[in-house]
C-alpha positions in Angstrom: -9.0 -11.3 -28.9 -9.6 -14.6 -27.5 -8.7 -15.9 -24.2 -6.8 -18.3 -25.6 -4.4 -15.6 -27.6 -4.6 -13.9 -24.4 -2.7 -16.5 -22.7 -0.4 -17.9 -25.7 0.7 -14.1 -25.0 1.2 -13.7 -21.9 3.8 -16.5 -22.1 5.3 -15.1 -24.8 6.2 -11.6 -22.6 6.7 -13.4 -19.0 8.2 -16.8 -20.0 11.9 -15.6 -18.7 10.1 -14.4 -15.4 7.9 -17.6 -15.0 10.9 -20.3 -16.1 13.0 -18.7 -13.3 10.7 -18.6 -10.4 9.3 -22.1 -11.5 13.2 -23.4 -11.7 13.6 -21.9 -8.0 10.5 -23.8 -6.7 11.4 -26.8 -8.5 15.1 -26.9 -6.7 12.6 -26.7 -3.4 10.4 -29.5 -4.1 13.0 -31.9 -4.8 15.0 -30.3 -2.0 12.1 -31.2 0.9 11.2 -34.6 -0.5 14.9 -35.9 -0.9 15.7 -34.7 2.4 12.4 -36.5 3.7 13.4 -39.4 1.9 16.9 -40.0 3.3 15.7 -38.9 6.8 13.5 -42.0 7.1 15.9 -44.9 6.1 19.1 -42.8 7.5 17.9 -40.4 10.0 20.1 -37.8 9.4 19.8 -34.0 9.9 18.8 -31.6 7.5 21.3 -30.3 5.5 21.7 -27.0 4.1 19.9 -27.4 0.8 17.2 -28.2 3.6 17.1 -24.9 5.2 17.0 -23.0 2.0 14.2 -24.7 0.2 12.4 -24.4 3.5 13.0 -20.5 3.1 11.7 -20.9 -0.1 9.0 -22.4 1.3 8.3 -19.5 3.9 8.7 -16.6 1.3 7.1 -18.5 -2.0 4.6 -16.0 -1.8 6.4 -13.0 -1.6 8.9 -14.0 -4.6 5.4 -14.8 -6.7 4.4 -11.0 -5.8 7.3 -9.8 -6.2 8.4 -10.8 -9.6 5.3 -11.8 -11.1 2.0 -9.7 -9.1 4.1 -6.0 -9.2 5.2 -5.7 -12.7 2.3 -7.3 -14.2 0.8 -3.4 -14.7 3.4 -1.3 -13.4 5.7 -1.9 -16.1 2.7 -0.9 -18.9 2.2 2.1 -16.8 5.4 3.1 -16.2 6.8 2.8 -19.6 3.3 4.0 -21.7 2.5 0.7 -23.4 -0.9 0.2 -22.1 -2.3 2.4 -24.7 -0.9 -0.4 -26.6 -1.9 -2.6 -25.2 -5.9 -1.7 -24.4 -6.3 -0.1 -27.4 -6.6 -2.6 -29.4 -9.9 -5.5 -29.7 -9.1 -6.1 -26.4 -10.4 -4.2 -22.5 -7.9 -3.7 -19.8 -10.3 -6.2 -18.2 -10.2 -8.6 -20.5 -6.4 -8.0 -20.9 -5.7 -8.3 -17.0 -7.9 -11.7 -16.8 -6.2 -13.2 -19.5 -2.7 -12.5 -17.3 -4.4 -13.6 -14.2 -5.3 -16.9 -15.4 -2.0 -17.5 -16.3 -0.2 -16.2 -13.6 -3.0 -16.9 -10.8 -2.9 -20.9 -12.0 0.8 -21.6 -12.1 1.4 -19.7 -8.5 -1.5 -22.1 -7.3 -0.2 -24.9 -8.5 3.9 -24.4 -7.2 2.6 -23.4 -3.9 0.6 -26.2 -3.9 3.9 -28.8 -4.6 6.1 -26.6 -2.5 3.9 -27.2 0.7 3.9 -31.1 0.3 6.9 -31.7 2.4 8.9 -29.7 5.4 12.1 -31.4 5.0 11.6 -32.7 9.0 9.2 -34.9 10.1 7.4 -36.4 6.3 4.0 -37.1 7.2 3.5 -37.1 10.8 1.7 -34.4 11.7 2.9 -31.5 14.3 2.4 -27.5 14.8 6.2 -26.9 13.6 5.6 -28.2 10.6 2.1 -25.8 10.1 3.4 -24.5 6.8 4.0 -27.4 5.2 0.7 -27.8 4.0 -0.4 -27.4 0.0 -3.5 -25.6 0.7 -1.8 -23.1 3.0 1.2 -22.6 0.4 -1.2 -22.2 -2.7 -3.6 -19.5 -0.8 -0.5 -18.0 0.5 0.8 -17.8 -3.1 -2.6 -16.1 -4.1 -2.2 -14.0 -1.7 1.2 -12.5 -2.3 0.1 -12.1 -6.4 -3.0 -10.0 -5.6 -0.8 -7.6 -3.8 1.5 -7.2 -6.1 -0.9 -6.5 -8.5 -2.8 -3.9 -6.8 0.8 -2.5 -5.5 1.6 -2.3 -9.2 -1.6 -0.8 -10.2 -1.3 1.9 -7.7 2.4 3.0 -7.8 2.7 2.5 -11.3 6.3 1.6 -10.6 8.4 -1.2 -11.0 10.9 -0.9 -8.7 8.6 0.9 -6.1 5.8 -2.0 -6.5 8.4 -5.0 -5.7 9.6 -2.7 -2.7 6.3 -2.0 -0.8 4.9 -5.8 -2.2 7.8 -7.7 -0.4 7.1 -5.2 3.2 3.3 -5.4 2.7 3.5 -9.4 2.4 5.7 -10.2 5.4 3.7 -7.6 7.1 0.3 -9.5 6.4 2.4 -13.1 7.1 3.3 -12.0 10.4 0.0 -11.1 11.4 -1.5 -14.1 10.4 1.3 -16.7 11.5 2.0 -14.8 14.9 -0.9 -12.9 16.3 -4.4 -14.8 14.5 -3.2 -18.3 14.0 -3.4 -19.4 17.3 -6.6 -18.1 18.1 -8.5 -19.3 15.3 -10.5 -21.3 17.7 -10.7 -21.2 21.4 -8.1 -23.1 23.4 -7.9 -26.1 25.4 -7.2 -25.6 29.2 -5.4 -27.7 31.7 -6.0 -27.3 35.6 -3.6 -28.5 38.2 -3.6 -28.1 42.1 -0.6 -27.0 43.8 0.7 -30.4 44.4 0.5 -31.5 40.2 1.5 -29.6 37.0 -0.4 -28.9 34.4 0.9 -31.0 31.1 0.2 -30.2 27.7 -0.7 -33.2 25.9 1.6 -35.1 23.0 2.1 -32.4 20.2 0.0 -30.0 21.6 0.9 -26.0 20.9 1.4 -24.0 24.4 -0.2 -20.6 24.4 -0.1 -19.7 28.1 -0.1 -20.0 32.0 -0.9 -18.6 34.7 -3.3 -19.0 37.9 -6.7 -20.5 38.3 -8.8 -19.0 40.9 -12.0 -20.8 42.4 -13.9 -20.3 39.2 -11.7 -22.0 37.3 -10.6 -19.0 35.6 -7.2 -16.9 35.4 -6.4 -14.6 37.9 -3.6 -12.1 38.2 -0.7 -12.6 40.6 -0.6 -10.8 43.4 2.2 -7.1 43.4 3.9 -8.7 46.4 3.9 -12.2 45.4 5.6 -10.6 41.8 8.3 -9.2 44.1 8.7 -12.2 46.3 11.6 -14.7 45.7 9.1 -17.4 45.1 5.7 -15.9 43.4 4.0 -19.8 43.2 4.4 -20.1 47.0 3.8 -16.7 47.6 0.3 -17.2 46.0 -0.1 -20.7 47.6 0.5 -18.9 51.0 -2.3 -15.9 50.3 -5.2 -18.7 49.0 -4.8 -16.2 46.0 -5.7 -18.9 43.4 -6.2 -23.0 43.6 -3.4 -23.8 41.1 -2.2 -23.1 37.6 -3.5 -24.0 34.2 -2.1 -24.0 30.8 -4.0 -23.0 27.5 -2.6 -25.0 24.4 -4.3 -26.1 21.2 -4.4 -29.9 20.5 -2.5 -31.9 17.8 -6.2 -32.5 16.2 -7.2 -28.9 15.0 -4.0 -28.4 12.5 -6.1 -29.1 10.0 -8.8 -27.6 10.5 -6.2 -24.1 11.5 -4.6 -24.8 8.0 -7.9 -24.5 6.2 -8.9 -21.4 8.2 -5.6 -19.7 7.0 -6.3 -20.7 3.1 -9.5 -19.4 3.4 -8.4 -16.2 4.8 -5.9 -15.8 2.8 -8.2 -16.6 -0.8 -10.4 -13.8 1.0 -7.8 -11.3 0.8 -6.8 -12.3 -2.1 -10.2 -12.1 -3.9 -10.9 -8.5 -2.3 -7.7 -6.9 -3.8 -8.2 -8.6 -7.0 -11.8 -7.1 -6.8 -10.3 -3.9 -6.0 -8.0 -3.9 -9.7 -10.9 -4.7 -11.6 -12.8 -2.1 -10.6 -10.2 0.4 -10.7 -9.3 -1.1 -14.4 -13.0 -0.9 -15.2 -13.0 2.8 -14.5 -9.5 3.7 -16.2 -6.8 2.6 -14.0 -7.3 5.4 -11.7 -5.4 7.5 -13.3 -6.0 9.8 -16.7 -3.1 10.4 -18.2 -2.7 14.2 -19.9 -1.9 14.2 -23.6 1.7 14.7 -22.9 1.9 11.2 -21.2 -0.1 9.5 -23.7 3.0 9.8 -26.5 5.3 6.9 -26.6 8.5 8.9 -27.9 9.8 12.3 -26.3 7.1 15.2 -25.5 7.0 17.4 -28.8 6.3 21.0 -28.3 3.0 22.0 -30.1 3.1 24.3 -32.9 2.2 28.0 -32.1 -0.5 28.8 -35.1 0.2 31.5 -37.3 -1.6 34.8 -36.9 -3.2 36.2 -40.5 -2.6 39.5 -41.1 -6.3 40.7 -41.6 -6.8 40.0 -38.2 -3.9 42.0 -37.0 -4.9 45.0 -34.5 -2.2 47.4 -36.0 -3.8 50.7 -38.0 -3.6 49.9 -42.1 -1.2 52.4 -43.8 -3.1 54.5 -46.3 -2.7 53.1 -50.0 -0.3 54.5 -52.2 -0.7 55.6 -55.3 0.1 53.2 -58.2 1.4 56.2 -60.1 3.4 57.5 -58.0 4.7 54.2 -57.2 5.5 53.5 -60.8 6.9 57.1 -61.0 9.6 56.7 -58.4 10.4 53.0 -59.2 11.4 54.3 -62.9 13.6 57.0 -63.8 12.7 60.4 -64.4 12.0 61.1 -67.8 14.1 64.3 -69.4 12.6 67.2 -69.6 12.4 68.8 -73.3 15.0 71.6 -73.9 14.3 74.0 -76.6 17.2 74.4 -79.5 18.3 77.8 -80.5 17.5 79.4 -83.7 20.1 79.3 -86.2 22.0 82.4 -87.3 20.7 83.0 -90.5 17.4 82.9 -89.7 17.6 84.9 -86.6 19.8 87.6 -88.8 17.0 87.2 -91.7 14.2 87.8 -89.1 16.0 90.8 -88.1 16.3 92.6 -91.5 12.8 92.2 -92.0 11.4 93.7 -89.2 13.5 96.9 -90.3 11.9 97.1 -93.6 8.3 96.4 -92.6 9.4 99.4 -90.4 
């Protein structure tokens, strides 16, 4: 089958699926960049149509693996049609690339119009608006369709593979957005004395504070200046440290940030989707028995039939085909001999007297 047949039918199967996320990311799109729009020659705030397409903004990913990534194999497992549907001129390779291709481009594509605009601050540039970013929303988009794929592959359930796709994608988002995206690279530090604060500069993300020693680096506060009334005097007082310093990551490296995230993200993404081809290459992972590979209900086989030659019981002794014809048929009379008449038995009797 050719790849173009391949695609003409995977629309034909996911076109209801497809039109209604891609209606959903639509409303989104014109959402952010009307609000945008009137924002600059109204300033206004956001209303609520805001907030939500922003939400869909957030979660694209997870709707994408969700409704597209999980029941993309799950539902051939689950309801036996992939004997179908491999078993034809086509692989399961060939088959999943074919979806992929489909799927993969248009989840690229929304993610990449659903990050041009935040619905806040249009094109200036600032940390809050991180996600709103085209390259960011198509990885992230990626992303959340691999897993649902392998999710699908593996629990070869629908319901089950939407489930655990949703949890394992928020899961991955938080660790990205919360605990690796401000580290990405190393941060910027500013040093005050005692008699100055340390600013962050215009835009800038704050990570931390704390005290500078004489090395310029962070020390701990002292346990009784923690349980002092004032703990910055407190350590003033001891010569504990020289003044405070804040860590922050400047305006300029949001960019740069952004395109570290897509490429982890296409990473990931590329590693699961190795993972279902090679699992597909070698059968799924999973052999089915020959009850599961019957579409219909599971027919009992027959039990074969036993000749009799090969019977173990002891062969009754022939019977005879005479006497077996004898007893079938009725007895045949016996002859019964007829008296003599009178005469001649009277005759016979007179004779014998005169021979005598």
């Amino acid at each position: 089958m050719k790849l173009n047949s391949l695609i003409w039918l995977t629309w034909r199967q996911h076109r209801w699926p497809i039109i209604w996320l891609g209606l959903i990311a639509v409303f989104a799109i014109l959402s952010l960049w009307s609000i945008e729009a009137l924002d600059f020659y109204m300033n206004t705030s956001m209303p609520i149509a805001g907030f939500y397409a922003l939400m869909v903004q957030t979660g694209f990913g997870a709707l994408v693996g969700a409704f597209w990534g999980a029941p993309l194999i799950a539902r051939e497992l689950e309801e036996r049609t992939y004997f179908v549907a491999w078993g034809q001129d086509v692989t399961p390779v060939q088959w999943l690339r074919g979806k992929l291709i489909v799927f993969g481009g248009l989840a690229v594509l929304l993610g990449a119009l659903i990050g041009n605009g935040d619905g806040f601050t249009g094109s200036v540039r600032t940390w809050n608006s991180f996600e709103a970013n085209s390259l960011l929303q198509a990885g992230y988009a990626a992303l959340g369709l691999a897993i649902g794929v392998l999710i699908g592959l593996l629990s070869r359930n629908v319901v089950t593979a939407i489930a655990v796709t949703i949890v394992l994608f928020v899961v991955v988002r938080v660790v990205l957005a919360v605990w690796m995206r401000p580290f990405y690279w190393l941060p910027a530090r500013v040093i005050a004395s005692w008699e100055e604060t340390p600013v962050v500069p215009d835009r800038g993300l704050e990570l931390g504070h704390g005290y500078a020693g004489s090395d310029l680096q962070p020390v701990p506060a002292r346990g009784d200046c923690m349980m002092a009334v004032n703990e910055t005097s407190c350590m003033r007082r001891a010569n504990a440290a020289i003044g405070t310093y804040v860590d922050y990551q400047p305006i300029e490296r949001v960019v740069w940030f952004q395109i570290a995230e897509f490429m982890l993200c296409a990473l990931i993404a590329a590693g699961l989707l190795a993972v279902v081809f090679r699992l597909m290459r070698n059968g799924g992972g999973w052999k089915p028995s020959r009850a599961h590979r019957r579409l219909g209900p599971p027919v009992p086989e027959p039990t074969p039939d036993i000749p009799a030659a090969e019977t173990t019981a002891t062969p009754e002794p022939d019977a005879d085909p005479v006497a077996e014809t004898g007893e079938a048929s009725d007895p045949a009379p016996e002859p019964v001999s007829e008296p003599a008449p009178d005469d001649q038995a009277t005759s016979g009797t007179a004779t014998a007297k005169t021979e005598g």
